[in-house]
FIDRENBA-293190 format. One record per residue (C-alpha): residue in one letter; x, y, z. Coordinates in nm, 3 decimals, padded with zeros to 5 digits. Layout:
! FIDRENBA-293190
aa|u|v|w
A|X|Y|Z $
...
This chain:
! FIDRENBA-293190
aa|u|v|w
X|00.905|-01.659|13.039 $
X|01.240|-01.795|12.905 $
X|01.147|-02.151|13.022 $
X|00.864|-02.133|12.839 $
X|01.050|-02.028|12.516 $
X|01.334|-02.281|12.553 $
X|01.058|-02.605|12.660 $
X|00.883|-02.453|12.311 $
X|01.213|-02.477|12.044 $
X|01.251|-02.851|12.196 $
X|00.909|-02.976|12.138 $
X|00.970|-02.820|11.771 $
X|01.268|-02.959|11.749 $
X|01.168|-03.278|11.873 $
X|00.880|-03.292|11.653 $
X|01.108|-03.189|11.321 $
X|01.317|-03.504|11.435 $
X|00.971|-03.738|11.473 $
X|00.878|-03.638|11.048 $
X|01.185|-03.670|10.953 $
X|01.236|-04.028|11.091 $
X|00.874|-04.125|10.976 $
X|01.001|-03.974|10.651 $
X|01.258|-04.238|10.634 $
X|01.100|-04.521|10.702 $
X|00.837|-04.460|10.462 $
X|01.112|-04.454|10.215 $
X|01.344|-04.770|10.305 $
X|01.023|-04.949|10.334 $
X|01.044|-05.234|10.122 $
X|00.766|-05.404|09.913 $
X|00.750|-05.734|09.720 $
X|00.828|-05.693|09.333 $
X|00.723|-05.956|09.098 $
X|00.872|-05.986|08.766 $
X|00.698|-06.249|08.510 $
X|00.918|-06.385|08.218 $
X|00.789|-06.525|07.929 $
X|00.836|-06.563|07.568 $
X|00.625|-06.376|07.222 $
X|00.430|-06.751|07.241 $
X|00.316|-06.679|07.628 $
X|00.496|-06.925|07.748 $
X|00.664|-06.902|08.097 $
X|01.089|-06.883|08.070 $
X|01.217|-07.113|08.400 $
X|01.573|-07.106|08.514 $
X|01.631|-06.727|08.352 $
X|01.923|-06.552|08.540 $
X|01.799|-06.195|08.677 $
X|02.007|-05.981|08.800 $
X|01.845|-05.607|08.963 $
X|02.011|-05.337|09.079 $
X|01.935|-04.958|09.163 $
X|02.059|-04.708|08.924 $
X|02.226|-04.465|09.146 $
X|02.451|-04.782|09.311 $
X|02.535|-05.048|09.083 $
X|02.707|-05.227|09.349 $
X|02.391|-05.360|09.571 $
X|02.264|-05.559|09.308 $
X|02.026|-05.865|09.371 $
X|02.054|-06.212|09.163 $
X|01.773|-06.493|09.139 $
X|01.686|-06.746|08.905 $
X|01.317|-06.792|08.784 $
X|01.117|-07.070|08.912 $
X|00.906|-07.367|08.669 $
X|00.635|-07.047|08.601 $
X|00.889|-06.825|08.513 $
X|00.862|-06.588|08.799 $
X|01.071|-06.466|09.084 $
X|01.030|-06.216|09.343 $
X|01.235|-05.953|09.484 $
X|01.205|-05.741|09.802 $
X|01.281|-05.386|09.642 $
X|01.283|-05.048|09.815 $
X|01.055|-04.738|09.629 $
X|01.307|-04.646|09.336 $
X|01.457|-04.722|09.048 $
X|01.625|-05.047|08.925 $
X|01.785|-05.194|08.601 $
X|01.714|-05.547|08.536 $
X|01.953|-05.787|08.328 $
X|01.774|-06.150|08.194 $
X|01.989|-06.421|08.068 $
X|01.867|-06.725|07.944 $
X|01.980|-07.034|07.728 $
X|01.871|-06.984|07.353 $
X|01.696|-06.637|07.428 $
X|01.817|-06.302|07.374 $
X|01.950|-06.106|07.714 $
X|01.696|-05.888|07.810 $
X|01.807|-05.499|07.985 $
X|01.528|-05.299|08.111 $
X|01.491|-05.057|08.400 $
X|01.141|-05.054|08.614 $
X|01.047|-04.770|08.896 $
X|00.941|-04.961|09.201 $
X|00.606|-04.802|09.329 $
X|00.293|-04.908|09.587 $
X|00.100|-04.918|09.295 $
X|00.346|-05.085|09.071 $
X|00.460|-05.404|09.181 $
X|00.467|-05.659|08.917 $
X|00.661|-05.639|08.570 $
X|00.641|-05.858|08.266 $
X|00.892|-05.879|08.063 $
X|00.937|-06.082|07.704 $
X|01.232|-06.263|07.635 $
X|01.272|-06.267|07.210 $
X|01.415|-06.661|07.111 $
X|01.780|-06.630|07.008 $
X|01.850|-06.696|06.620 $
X|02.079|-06.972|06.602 $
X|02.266|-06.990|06.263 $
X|02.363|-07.367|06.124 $
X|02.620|-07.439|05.946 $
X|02.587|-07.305|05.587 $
X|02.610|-07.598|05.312 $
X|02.709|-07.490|04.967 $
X|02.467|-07.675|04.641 $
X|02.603|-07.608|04.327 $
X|02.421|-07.755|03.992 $
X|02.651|-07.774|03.736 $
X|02.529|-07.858|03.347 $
X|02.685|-08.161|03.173 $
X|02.947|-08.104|02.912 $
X|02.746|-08.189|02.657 $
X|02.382|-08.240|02.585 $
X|02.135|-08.335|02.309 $
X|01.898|-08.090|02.150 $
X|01.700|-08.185|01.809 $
X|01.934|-08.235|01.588 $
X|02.232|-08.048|01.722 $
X|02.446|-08.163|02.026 $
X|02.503|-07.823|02.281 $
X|02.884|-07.774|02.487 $
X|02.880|-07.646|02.780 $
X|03.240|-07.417|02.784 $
X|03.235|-07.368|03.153 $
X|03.421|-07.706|03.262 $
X|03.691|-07.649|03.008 $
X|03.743|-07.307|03.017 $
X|03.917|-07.348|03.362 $
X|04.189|-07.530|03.161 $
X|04.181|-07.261|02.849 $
X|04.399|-06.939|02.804 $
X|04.189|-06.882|02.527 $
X|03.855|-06.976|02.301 $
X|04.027|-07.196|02.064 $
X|04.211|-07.419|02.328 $
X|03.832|-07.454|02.405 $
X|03.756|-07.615|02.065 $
X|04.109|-07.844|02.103 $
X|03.957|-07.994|02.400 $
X|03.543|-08.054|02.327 $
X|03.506|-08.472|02.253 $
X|03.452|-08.503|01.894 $
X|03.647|-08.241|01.737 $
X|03.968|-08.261|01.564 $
X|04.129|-07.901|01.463 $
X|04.404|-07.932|01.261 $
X|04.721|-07.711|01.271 $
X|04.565|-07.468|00.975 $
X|04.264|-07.393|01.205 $
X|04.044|-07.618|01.005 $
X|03.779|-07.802|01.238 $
X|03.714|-08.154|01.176 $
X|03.399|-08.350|01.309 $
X|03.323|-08.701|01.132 $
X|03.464|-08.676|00.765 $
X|03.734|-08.550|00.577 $
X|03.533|-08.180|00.506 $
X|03.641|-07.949|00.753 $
X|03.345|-07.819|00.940 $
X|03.193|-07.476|00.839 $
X|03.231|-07.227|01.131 $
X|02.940|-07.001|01.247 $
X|02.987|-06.742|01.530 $
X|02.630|-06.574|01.692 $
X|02.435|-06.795|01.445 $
X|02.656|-06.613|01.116 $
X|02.894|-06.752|00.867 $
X|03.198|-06.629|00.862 $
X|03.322|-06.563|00.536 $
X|03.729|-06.628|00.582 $
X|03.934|-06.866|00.624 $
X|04.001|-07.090|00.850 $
X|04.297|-06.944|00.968 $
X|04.181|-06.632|00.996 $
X|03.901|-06.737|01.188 $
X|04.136|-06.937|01.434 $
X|04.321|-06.610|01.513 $
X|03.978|-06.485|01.626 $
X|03.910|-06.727|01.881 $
X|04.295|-06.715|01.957 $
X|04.211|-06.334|02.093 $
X|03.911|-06.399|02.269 $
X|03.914|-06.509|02.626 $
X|03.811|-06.838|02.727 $
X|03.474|-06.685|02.951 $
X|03.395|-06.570|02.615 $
X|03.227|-06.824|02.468 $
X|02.842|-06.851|02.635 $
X|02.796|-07.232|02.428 $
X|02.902|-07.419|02.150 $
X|02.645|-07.589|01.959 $
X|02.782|-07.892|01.692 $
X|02.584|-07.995|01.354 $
X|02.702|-08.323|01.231 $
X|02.405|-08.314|00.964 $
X|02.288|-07.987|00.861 $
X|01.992|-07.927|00.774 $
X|01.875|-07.765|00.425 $
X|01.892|-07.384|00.555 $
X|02.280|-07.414|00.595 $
X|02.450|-07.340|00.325 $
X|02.583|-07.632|00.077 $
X|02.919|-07.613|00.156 $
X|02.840|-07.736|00.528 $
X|02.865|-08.102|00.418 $
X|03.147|-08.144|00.635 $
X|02.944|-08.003|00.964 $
X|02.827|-07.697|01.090 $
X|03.001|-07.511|01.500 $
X|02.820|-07.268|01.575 $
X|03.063|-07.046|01.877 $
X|02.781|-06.883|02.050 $
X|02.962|-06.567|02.258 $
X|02.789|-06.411|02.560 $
X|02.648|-06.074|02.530 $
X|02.835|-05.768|02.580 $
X|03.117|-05.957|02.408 $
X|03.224|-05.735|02.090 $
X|03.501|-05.870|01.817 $
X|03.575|-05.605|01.686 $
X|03.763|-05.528|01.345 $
X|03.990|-05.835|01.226 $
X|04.180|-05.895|00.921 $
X|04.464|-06.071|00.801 $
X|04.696|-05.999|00.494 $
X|04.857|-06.305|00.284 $
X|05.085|-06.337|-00.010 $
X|05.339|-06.576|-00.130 $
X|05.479|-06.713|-00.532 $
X|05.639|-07.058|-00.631 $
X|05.935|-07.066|-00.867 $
X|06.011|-07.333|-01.115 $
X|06.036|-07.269|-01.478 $
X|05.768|-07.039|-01.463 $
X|05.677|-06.843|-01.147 $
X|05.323|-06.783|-00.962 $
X|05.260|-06.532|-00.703 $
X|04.893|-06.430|-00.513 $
X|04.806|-06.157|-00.310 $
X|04.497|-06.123|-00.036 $
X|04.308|-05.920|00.188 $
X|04.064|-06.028|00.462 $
X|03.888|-05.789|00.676 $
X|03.592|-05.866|00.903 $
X|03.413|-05.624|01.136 $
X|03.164|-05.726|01.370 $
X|03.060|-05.438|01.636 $
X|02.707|-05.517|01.771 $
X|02.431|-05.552|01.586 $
X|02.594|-05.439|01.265 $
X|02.887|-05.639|01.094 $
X|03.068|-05.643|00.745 $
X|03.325|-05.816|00.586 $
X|03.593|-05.766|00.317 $
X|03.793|-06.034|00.087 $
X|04.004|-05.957|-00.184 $
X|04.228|-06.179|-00.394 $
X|04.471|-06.183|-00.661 $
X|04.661|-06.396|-00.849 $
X|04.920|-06.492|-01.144 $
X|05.029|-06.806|-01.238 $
X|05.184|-06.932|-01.578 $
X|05.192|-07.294|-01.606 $
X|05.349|-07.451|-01.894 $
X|05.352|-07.801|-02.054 $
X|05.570|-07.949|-02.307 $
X|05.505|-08.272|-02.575 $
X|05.749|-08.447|-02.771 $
X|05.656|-08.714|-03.055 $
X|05.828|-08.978|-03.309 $
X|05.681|-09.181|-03.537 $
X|05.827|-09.414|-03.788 $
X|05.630|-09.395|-04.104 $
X|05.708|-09.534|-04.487 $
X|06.061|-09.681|-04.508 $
X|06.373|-09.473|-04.371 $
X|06.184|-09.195|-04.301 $
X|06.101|-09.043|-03.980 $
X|05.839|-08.791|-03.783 $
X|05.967|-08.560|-03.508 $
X|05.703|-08.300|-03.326 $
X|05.804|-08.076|-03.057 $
X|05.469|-07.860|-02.899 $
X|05.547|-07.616|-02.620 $
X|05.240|-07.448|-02.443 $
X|05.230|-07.137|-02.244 $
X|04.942|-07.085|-02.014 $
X|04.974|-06.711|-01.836 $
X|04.659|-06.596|-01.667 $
X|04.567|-06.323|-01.379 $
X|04.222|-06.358|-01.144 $
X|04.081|-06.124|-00.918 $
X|03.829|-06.202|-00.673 $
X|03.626|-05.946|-00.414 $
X|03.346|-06.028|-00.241 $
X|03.184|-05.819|00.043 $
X|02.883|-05.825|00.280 $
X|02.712|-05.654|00.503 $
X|02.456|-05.839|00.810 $
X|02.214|-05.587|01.037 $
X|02.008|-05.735|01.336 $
X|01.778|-05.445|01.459 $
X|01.650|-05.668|01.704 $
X|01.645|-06.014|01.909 $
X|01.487|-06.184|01.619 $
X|01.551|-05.997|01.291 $
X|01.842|-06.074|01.090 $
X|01.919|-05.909|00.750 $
X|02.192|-05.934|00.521 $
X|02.344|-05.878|00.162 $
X|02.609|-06.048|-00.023 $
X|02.806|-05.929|-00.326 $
X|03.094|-06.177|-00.516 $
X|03.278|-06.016|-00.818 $
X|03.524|-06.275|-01.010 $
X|03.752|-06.211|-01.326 $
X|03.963|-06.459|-01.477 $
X|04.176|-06.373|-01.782 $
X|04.451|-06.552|-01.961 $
X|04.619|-06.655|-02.243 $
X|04.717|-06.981|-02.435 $
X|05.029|-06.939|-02.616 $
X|05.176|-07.271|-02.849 $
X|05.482|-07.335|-03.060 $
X|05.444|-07.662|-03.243 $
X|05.743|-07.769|-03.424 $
X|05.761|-08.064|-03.725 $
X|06.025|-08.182|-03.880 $
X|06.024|-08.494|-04.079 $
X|06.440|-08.695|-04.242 $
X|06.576|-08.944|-04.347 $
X|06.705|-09.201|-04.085 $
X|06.975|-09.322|-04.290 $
X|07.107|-08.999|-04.408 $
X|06.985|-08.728|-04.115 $
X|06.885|-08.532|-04.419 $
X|06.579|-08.316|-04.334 $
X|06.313|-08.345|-04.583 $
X|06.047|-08.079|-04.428 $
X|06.064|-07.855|-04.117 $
X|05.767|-07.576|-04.009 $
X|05.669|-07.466|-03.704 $
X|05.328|-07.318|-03.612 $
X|05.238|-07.035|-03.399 $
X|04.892|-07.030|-03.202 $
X|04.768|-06.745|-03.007 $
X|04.486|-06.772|-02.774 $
X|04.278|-06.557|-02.556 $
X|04.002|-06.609|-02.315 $
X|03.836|-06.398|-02.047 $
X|03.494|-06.494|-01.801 $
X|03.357|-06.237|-01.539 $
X|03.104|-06.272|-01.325 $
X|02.912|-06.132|-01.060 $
X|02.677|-06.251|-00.803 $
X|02.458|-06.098|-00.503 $
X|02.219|-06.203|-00.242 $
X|01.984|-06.029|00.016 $
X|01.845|-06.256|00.341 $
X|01.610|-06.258|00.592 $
X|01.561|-06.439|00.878 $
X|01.331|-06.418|01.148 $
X|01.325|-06.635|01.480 $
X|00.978|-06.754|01.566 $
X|01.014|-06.874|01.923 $
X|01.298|-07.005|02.179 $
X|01.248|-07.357|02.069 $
X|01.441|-07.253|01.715 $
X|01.211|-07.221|01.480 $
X|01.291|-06.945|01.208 $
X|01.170|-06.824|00.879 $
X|01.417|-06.752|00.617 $
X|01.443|-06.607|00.284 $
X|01.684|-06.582|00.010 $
X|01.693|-06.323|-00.288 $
């Protein structure tokens, strides 16, 4: 009976051993893998590095290079690998596969590698100056680099002269009239000079020069027309400028002013006042010889005091890109007075004896005022520079 029992526990035991054993060597079995490389075309990938190795031991790993079809085989136990693909100009490829009876071959799609050349810079740049119509167009840009300000801008465009009073010169002896944003600007030239002085050089968007105005300028252009174009955004502001001075000789004169010019968007205004005294003078002595010994002597003195005042004012609105509207008021007084002491006395040359003396007083007043005002319109038609203007 106990024989029995102990031959039974080693044929279980024996048997245990045997399925265990088969056990194993189902599992190390090893089966061919195939693994395809190609490219999004279809095309096979040759010479492709492949590395495989099982993911619970990284150290066993397997290496092969692809062959002309892109393929390449590995003999794989049942479990589960990462794969690695290198190639020249393709992207490395990392994938893990599960090695199975039933799955045996594995594709896998190598994306081309984006190769980046070296970048070349083009860079247009306008000329200096160009031809449109009748009006020749700077391009600020190139000198600007050079400038601290606008009007070291306008020192250095071809063409122009600018005097040391501001005044720009272009082919005559008129100095040019100055527009900025397509509007007179009613100052002087100074004044205007300190503008562009303030603004930066990147200011200015284009200069545009009129050597012959045409009939919509206004009269006093004969001497040229710039036209200081400023990009958008850019905002003068409120500008002025305050002047006075006299002269002294026999007789003294002094003059007063007041410029003020606003320009804040689409709304600006401006503001000149003037006044002045002078009192000029002028003097005429006279002898004549007439009948025998006797002798005419005239003496005329001539006072000429006077006062003027001057204000004019304007206002120019632009609700839009291609309305412009704008009134213009000038007020002028001029007063004075002529004021003459003629003198006659008439001898004898001989004797020095005074045969008639008188003087004569004259008194003389004159006054003119006058007033003037304008409204304008003007419209712009298209972007070739066609516009429709009007004048009240």
């Amino acid at each position: 009976m106990q024989a029995t029992e102990t031959t039974f526990m080693t044929m279980n035991r024996i048997l245990l051993f045997c399925f265990l054993l088969l056990a194993q060597l189902a599992t190390a079995q090893t089966v061919a893998v195939t693994i395809k490389i190609g490219n999004p075309k279809g095309e096979p990938v040759p010479a492709a590095t492949v590395v495989v190795w099982p993911v619970a031991d990284s150290t066993a790993a397997q290496s092969k290079i692809s062959d002309s079809t892109g393929q390449v085989v590995f003999e794989l136990t049942q479990q589960l690998y990462a794969v690695r693909i290198t190639s020249v100009e393709y992207t490395p490829l990392e994938k893990t596969i599960s090695v199975r009876p039933d799955a045996t071959t594995f594709r896998m799609v190598m994306q081309p590698q984006a190769s980046e050349l070296n970048s070349v810079v083009v860079t247009a740049r306008r000329p200096l100056m160009r031809q449109e119509d009748d009006k020749t167009i700077v391009d600020p840009e190139p000198l600007a680099n050079a400038s601290t300000n606008a009007y070291e801008i306008m020192e250095k465009i071809p063409g122009l002269f600018v005097d040391q009073d501001g005044n720009i010169y272009l082919s005559s002896t008129t100095p040019a009239r100055v527009y900025i944003n397509g509007r007179e600007q009613r100052m002087s030239a100074a004044d205007i000079a300190t503008i562009l002085k303030n603004l930066p050089p990147n200011a200015i968007a284009s200069i545009e020069i009129l050597r012959t105005p045409s009939a919509r300028y206004d009269a006093s252009g004969s001497g040229g027309v710039v036209n200081v174009v400023l990009r958008k955004g850019i905002r003068i502001g409120l500008t002025g400028s305050v002047n006075g001075g006299f002269n002294q000789g026999r007789y003294g004169n002094q003059f007063l002013g007041l410029n003020l010019n606003n320009s804040n968007g689409p709304l600006s205004s401006y503001l000149n006042v003037q006044v002045s005294r002078r009192n000029s003078f002028e003097e005429l002595t006279t002898d004549r010889l007439f009948a025998q010994d006797t002798a005419l002597n005239q003496e005329a003195l001539t006072k000429y005091p006077a006062n003027s005042y001057y204000l004019g004012y304007g206002v120019n609105y632009s609700p839009g890109e291609k309305w412009d509207l704008g009134y213009d008021g000038r007020l002028n007084y001029n007063g004075g007075r002529t004021n003459s002491a003629n003198q006659s006395t008439i001898r004898k040359i001989s004797t020095g004896q005074i045969l008639t003396d008188n003087i004569a007083y004259i008194n003389n007043r004159q006054s003119n005022f006058s007033i003037s005002q304008g409204l304008n319109a003007k419209y712009k038609i298209d972007s070739a520079g066609s516009e429709w203007t009007t004048d009240l």
